[in-house]
C-alpha positions in Angstrom: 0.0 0.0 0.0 1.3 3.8 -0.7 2.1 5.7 1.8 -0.8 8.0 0.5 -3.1 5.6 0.8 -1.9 4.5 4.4 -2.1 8.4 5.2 -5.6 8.6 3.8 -7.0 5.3 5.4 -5.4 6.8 9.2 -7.1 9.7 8.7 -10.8 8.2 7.8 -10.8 5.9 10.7 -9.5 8.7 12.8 -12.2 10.9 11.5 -15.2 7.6 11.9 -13.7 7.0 15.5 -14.0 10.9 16.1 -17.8 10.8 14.5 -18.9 7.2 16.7 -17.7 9.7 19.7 -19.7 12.4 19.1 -22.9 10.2 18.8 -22.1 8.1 22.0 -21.7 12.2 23.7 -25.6 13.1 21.9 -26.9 10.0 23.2 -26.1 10.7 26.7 -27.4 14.1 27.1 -24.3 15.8 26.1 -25.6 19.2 25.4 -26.4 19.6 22.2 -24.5 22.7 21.4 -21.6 21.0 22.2 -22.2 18.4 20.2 -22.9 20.3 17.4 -19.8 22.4 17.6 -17.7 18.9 17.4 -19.5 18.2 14.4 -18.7 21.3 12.6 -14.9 20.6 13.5 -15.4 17.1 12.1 -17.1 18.5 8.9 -14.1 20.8 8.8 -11.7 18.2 8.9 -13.9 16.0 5.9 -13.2 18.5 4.1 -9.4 19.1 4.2 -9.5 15.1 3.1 -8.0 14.6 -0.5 -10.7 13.1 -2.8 -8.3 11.3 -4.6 -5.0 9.9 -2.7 -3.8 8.7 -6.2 -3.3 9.2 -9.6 -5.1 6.1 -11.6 -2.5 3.9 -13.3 -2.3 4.0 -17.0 -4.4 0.7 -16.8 -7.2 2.6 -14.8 -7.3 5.3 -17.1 -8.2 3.3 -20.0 -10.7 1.7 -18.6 -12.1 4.7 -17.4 -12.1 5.7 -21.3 -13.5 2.6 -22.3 -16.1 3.3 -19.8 -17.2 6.1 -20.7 -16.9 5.4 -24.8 -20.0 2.7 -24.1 -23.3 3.5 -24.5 -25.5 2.8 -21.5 -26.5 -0.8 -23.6 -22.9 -1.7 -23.8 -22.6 -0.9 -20.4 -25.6 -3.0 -19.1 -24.1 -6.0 -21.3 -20.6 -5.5 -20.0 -21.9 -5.3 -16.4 -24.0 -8.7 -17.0 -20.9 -10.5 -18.4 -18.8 -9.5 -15.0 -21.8 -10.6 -12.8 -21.2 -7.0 -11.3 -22.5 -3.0 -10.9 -18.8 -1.8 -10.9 -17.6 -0.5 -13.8 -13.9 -1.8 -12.9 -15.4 -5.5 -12.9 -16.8 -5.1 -16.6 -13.5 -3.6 -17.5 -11.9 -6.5 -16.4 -14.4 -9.2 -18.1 -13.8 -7.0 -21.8 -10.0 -7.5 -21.0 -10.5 -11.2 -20.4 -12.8 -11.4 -23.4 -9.7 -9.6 -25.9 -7.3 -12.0 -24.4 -9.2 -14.8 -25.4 -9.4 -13.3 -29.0 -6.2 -12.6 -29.1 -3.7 -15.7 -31.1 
């Protein structure tokens, strides 16, 4: 794993454990200003989070091309050949259907 993506997991479970805190606080009468304050802190903090901790890998990116060249028939086909609803999967059952077509 990148260190990116270590950094990015540390910070969403930090920021879940911080938001599972804040509940446990509302449910036992911790005033709600309070409470709400910590929220906006939280929502603060959300937002600071990169979107995106990586770049997508050249392999990624075409599929991400190929994806979005289908029309929404090719997609539905593509999905039903991967057994799947995520585009990555029917990306992955195209490249095993070329490799079989391929000598």
């Amino acid at each position: 794993m990148a260190a990116d993506d270590f950094d990015l997991r540390l910070d969403l479970t930090r920021t879940a454990a911080r938001l599972r805190d804040t509940a446990w606080l509302l449910e036992r009468g911790q005033d709600p200003a309070e409470v709400a304050k910590m929220l906006r802190e939280l929502a603060e903090e959300v937002v600071r989070l990169p979107v995106n901790a990586r770049e997508p890998t050249p392999q990624e990116r075409l599929g991400m091309e190929w994806w979005n060249g289908l029309t929404e028939i090719e997609r539905a086909r593509w999905l039903e050949a991967a057994g799947s609803a995520r585009p990555a999967d029917a990306w992955e059952a195209f490249q095993r259907q070329q490799d079989k077509a391929s000598p």
